[in-house]
Wavefront OBJ file of the C-alpha trace (Angstrom):
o trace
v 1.371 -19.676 18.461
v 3.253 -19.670 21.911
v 4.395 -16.438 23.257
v 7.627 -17.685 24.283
v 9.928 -18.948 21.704
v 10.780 -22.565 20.998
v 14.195 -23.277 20.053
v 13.126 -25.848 17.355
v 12.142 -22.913 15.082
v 15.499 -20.879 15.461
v 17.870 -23.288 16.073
v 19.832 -22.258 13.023
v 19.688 -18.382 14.102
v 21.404 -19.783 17.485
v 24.317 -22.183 15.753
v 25.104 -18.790 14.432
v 25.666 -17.333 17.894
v 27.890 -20.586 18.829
v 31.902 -20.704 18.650
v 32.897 -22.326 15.646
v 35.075 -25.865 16.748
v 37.098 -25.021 13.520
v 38.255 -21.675 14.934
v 41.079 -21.688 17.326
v 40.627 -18.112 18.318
v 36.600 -18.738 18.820
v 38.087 -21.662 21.573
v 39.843 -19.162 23.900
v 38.128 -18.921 27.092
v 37.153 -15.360 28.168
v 37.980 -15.382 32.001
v 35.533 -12.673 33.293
v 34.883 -12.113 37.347
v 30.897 -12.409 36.493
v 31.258 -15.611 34.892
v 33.336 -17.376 37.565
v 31.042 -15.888 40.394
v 28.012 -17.150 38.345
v 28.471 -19.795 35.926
v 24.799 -19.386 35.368
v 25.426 -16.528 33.516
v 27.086 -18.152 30.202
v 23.873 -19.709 29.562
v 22.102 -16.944 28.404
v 20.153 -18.067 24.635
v 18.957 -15.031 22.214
v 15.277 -15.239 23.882
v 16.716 -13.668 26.839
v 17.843 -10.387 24.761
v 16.027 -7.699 25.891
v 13.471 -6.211 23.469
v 15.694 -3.548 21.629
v 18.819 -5.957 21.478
v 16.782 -8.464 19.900
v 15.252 -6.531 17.210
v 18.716 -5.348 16.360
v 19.536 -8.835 15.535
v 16.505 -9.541 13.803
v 16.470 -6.506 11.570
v 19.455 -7.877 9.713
v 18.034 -11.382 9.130
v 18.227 -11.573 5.023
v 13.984 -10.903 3.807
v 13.459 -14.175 2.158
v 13.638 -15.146 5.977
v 11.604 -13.097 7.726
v 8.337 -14.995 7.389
v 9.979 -17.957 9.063
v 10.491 -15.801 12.094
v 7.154 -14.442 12.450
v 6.364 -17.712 12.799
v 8.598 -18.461 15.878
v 6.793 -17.395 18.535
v 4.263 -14.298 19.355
v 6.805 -11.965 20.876
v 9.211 -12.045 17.814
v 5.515 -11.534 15.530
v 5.109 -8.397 17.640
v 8.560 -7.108 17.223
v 8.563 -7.703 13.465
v 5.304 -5.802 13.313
v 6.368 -2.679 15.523
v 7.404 0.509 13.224
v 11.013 0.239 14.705
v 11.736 -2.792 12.939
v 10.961 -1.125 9.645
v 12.965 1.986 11.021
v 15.601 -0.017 11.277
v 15.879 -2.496 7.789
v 15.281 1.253 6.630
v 18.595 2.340 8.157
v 20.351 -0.516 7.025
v 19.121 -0.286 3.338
v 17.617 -3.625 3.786
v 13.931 -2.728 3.790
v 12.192 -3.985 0.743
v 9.310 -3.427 -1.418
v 6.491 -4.867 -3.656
v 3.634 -3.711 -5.358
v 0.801 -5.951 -3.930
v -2.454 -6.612 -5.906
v -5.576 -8.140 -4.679
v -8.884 -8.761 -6.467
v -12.224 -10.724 -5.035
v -14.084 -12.751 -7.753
v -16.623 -15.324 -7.966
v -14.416 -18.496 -7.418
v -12.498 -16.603 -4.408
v -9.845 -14.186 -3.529
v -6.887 -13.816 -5.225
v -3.598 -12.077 -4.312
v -0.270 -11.234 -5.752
v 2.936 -9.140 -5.076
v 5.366 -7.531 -8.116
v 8.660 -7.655 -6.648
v 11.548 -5.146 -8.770
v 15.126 -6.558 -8.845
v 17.525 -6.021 -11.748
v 16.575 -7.280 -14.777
v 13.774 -9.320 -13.145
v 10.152 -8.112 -12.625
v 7.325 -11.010 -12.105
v 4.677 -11.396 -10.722
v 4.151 -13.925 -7.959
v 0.788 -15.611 -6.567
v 0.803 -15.818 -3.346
v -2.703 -16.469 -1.906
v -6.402 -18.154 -3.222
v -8.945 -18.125 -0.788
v -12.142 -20.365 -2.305
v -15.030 -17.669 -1.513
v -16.417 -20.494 1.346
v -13.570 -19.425 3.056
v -13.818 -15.739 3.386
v -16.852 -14.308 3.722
v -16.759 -10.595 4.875
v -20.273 -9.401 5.144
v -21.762 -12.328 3.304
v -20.866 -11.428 -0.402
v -17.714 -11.574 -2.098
v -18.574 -9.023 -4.439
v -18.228 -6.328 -1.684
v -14.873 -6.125 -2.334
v -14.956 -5.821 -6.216
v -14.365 -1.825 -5.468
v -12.626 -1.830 -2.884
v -9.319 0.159 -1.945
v -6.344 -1.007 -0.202
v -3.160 0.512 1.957
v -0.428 -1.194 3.531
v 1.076 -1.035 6.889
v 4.610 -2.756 6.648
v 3.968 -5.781 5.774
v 0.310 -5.961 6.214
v -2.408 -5.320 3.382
v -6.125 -3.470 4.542
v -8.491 -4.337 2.484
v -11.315 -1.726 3.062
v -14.613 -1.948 1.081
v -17.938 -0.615 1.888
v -18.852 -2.860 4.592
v -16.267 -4.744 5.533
v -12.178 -4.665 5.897
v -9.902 -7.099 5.804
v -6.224 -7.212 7.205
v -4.202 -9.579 4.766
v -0.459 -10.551 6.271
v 2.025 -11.114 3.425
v 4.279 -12.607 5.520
v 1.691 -15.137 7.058
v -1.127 -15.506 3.602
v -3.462 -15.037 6.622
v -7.034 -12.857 5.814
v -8.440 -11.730 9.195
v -11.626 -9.429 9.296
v -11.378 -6.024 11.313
v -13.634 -3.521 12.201
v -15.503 -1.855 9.183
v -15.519 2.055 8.579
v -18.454 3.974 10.838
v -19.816 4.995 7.667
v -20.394 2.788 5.067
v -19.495 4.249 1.383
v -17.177 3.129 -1.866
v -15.353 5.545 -4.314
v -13.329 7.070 -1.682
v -10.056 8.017 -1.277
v -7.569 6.606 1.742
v -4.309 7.118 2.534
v -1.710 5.277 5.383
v -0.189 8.447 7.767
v 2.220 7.503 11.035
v 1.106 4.091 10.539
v -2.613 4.903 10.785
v -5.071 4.820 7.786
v -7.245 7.720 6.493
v -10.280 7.737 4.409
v -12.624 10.617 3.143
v -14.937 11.269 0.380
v -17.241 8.665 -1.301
v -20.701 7.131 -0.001
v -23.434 4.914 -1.055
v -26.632 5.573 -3.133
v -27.018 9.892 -3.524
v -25.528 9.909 -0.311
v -21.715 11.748 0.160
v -20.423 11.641 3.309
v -18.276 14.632 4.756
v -17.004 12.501 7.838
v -12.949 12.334 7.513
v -12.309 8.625 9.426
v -8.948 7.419 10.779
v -7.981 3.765 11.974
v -6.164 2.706 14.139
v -4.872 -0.643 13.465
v -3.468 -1.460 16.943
v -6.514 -0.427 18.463
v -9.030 -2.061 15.522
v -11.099 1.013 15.822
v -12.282 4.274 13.642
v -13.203 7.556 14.745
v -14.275 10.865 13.413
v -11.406 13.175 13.107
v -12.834 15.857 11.607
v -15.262 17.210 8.156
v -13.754 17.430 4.572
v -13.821 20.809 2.946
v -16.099 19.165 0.286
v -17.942 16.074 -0.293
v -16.616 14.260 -3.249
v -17.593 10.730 -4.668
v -14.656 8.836 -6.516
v -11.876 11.090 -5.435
v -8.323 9.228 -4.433
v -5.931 9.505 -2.038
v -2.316 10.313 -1.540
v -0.009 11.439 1.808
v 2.853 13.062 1.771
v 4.786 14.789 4.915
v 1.663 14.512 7.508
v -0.688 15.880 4.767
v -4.077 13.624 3.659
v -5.016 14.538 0.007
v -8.575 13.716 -1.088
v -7.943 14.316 -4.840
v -10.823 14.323 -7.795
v -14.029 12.983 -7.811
v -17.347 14.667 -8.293
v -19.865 16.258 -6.259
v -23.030 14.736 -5.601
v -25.861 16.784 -5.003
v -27.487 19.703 -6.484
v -24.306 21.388 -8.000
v -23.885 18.615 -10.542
v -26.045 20.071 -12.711
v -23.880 22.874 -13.231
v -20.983 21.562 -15.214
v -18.163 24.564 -13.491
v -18.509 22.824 -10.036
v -18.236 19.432 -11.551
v -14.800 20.609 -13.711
v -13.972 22.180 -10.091
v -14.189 18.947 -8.089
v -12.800 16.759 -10.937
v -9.515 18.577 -10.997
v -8.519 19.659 -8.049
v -7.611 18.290 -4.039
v -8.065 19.229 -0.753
v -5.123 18.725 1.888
v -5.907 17.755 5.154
v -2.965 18.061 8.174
v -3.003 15.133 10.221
v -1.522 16.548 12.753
v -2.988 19.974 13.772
v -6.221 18.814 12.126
v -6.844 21.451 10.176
v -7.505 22.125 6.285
v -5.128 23.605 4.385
v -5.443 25.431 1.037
v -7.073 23.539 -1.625
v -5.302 23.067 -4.854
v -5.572 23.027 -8.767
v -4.311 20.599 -10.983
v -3.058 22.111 -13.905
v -4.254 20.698 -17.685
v -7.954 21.101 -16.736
v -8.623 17.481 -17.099
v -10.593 15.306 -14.949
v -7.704 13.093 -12.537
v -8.661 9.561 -12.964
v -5.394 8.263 -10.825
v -2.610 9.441 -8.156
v -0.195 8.575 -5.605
v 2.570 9.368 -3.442
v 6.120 8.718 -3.611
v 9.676 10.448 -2.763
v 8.197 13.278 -1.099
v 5.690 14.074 -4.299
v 1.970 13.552 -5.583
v 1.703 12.498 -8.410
v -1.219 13.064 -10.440
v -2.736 10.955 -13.813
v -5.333 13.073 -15.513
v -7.508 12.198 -18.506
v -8.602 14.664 -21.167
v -10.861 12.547 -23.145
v -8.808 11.207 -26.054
v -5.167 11.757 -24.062
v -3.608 11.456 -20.601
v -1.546 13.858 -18.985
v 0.999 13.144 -16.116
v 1.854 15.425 -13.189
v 4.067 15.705 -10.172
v 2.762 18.349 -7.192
v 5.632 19.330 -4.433
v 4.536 17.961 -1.432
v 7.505 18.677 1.151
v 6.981 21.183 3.553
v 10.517 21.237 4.928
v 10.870 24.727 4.205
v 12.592 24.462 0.633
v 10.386 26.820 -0.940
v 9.099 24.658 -3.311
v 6.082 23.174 -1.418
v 2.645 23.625 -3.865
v 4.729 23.515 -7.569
v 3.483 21.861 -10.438
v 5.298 20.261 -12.746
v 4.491 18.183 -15.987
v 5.856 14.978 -16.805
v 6.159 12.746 -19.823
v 2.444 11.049 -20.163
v 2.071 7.105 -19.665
v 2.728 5.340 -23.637
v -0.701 3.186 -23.589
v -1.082 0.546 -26.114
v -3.353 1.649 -29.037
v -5.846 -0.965 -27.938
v -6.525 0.859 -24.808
v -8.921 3.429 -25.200
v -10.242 6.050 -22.601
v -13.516 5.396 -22.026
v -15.426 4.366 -19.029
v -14.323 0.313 -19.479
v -10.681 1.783 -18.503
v -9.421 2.434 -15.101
v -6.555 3.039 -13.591
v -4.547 3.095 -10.375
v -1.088 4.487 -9.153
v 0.863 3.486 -6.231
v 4.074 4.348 -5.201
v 6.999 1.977 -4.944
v 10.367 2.571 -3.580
v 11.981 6.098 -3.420
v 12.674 6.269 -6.813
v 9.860 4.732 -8.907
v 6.166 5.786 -9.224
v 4.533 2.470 -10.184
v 0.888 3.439 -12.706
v -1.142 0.046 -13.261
v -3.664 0.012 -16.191
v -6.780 -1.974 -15.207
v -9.555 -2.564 -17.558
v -12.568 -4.106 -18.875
v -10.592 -4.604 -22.447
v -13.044 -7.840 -23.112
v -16.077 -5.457 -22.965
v -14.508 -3.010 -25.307
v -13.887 -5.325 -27.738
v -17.209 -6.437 -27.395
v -18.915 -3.424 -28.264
v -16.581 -2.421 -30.851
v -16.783 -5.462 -32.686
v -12.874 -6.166 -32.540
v -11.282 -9.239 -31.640
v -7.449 -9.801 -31.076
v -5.446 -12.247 -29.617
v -3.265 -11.333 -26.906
v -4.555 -8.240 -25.200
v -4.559 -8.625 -22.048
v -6.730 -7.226 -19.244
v -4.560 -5.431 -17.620
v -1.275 -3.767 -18.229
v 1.136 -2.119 -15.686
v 3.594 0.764 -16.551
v 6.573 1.880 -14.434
v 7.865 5.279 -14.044
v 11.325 6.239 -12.671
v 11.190 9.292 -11.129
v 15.300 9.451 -11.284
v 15.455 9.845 -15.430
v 11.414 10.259 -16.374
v 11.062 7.524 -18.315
v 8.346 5.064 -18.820
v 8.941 1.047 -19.091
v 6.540 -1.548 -19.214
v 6.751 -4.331 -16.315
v 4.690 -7.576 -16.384
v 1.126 -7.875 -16.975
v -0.983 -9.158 -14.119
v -1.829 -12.620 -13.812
v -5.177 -13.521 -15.195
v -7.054 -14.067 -12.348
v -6.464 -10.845 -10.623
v -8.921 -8.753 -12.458
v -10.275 -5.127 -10.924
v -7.782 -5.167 -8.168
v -7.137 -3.039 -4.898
v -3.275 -1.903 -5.284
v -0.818 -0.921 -2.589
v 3.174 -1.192 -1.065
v 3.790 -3.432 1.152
v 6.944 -2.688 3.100
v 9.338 -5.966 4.222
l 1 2 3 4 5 6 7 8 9 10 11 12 13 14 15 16 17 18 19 20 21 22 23 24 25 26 27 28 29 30 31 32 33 34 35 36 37 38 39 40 41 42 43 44 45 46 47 48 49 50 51 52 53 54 55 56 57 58 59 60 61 62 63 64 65 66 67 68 69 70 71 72 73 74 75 76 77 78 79 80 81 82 83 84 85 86 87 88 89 90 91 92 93 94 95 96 97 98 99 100 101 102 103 104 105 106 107 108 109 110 111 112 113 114 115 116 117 118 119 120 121 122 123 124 125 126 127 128 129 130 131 132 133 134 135 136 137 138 139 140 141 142 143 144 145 146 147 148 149 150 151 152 153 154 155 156 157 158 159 160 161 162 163 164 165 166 167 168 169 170 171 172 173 174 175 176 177 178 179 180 181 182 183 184 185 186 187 188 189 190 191 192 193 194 195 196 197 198 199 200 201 202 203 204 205 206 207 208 209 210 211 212 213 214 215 216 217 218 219 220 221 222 223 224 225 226 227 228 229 230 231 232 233 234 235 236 237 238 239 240 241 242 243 244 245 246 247 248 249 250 251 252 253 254 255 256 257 258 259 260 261 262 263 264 265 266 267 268 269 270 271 272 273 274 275 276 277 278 279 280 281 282 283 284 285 286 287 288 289 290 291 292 293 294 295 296 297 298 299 300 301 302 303 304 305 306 307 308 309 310 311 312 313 314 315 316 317 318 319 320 321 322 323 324 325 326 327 328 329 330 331 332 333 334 335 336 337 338 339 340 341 342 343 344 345 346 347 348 349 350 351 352 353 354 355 356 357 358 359 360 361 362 363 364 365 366 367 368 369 370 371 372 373 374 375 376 377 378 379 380 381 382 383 384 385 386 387 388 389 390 391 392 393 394 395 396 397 398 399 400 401 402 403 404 405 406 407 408 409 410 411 412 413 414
């Protein structure tokens, strides 16, 4: 890719910029004392914008052509990547987004993005990698449990030893730099446009080291030590806050069953930006939390309780409302009556939008029916349930494809 534009790839964005022949008024020359002293100066194309001008023009391109202009040249890739473009599509309302799904199996990687517009929610495949092609740290199978976040437009893949960076705009896979400590079951979170993980480890092993990357930089440091070391806890941010939710302690306190309830059911919040710990919190219904996410300012908890689920939403603004910390139950997810909850379910929750908090059902359902001796057409492997936040009510969207099985979910941003 050149890092100057060519005009062959936007000559369409510059007829735009051109008088139209058709329009009398568009004909009338503009008489100007600059122009006459420097003829020159009519030339100017829109590669010659400055920086900010530019991505004020780009930021109101329609999405479906955004890709296309990544493409262009590496200065308009850099400006499409920069938060500020975001900031402003956000300002506009034109900022879009998807739930993205991504899943490693034995013929290669698959990829797909769930993209809401009224009355129509499919899913679309949008990248197969044959396992030849990608090979992180020499298996494929790394990534079965791995977690993702997004960035924008841009998907991290992070798994125990390896991470990659997956462009949705692009259906590019590049491999980055891989977490100081290697560990799965862990919980991450995207803050300021920087990723966070904690918790989780390899073997007896739980690490306490908190890591943040820096994707501009491809590099992870230290930041600081979690309050407690927890293996298969999640993570959610909200308002500069890192929450390392659930999981289980590792060590010699799992013999006592009150520390493992303790850990299981409750979340430590990390601030981001004085670096300290804040006060750890309960989740109410005493169950073990199996799922959660962030979205409109809220966390947003999925617990199971053995034979039920429960659904809750935790307060996480800090914008001195008052009602920072509250609890508050919601209506529980309506799972099929195939779906039992067992250890061949899992699930995940990401946030989509400002106004819908997206739960996806994956599972081994195959294996179930297996051991139970039951066998019925048209259960799928996966289901995925929507909640509006707006009017609390639950809808079921699209299943996913078939080949995305055990997948890493996240938002991308567009």
């Amino acid at each position: 890719m050149s890092e100057s534009c060519n005009s062959r790839h936007f000559s369409w964005l510059m007829k735009s910029c051109l008088p139209n022949p058709s329009d009398a008024k568009s004909l009338v020359p503009i008489h100007h004392p600059s122009t006459v002293a420097n003829p020159s100066a009519t030339a100017a194309t829109i590669a010659s914008l400055p920086d900010d001008l530019l991505l004020e023009c780009l930021s109101r391109i329609p999405s479906s052509s955004i890709p296309s202009l990544a493409a262009v040249c590496r200065r308009w890739t850099r400006l499409l990547l920069s938060p500020y473009f975001l900031h402003l599509r956000r300002g506009l309302g034109l900022l879009r987004h998807s739930l993205f799904a991504i899943s490693a199996v034995d013929s290669g990687i698959f990829a797909a993005d769930l993209q809401f517009q009224p009355e129509i929610v499919t899913w679309r495949v949008n990248l197969a990698v044959s396992s030849s092609s990608v090979c992180a740290d020499g298996s494929q199978g790394s990534l079965s449990h791995a977690r993702a976040a997004a960035i924008g437009p841009r998907v991290y893949v992070v798994s125990r030893n390896a991470v990659l960076r997956y462009d949705s705009w692009m259906g590019t896979l590049t491999l980055r730099s891989p977490m100081l400590f290697p560990r799965k079951k862990f919980a991450i979170a995207v803050i300021s446009g920087k990723i966070y993980v904690a918790g989780g480890g390899g073997g007896s092993e739980v690490t306490a080291a908190v890591e943040e990357y820096d994707p501009e930089k491809n590099r992870w440091e230290v930041v600081t030590q979690a309050a407690r070391k927890r293996y298969g806890c999640i993570g959610a941010a909200v308002d500069g806050v890192f929450y390392v939710i659930g999981g289980l302690k590792i060590g010699n306190e799992t013999s006592r069953a009150s520390a493992a309830h303790v850990y299981a059911s409750s979340m430590d919040l990390f601030d981001v930006k004085s670096r300290q710990w804040l006060r750890s919190r309960s989740v109410p219904g005493g169950g073990c939390v199996v799922a959660a996410c962030a979205a409109v300012g809220h966390v947003y908890v999925l617990s199971s309780h053995a034979v039920e689920l429960s659904f809750w939403r935790f307060d996480g603004r800090r914008g001195g409302g008052g009602a920072f910390g509250e609890w508050k139950r919601l209506k529980s997810p309506p799972l099929p009556a195939q779906v039992r909850l067992d250890g061949t379910v899992r699930f995940s929750c990401v946030g989509v939008e400002d106004k819908v908090a997206v739960v996806q059902v994956v599972g081994c359902i195959d294996d179930l029916l297996r051991r139970s001796g039951r066998s019925e057409r048209g259960l799928r492997e996966s289901l995925v349930l929507l909640y509006d936040t707006v009017d609390g009510e639950w809808r079921r969207a699209a299943d996913l494809p078939e080949m995305i099985t055990r997948a890493a979910c996240a938002c991308v941003e567009w």
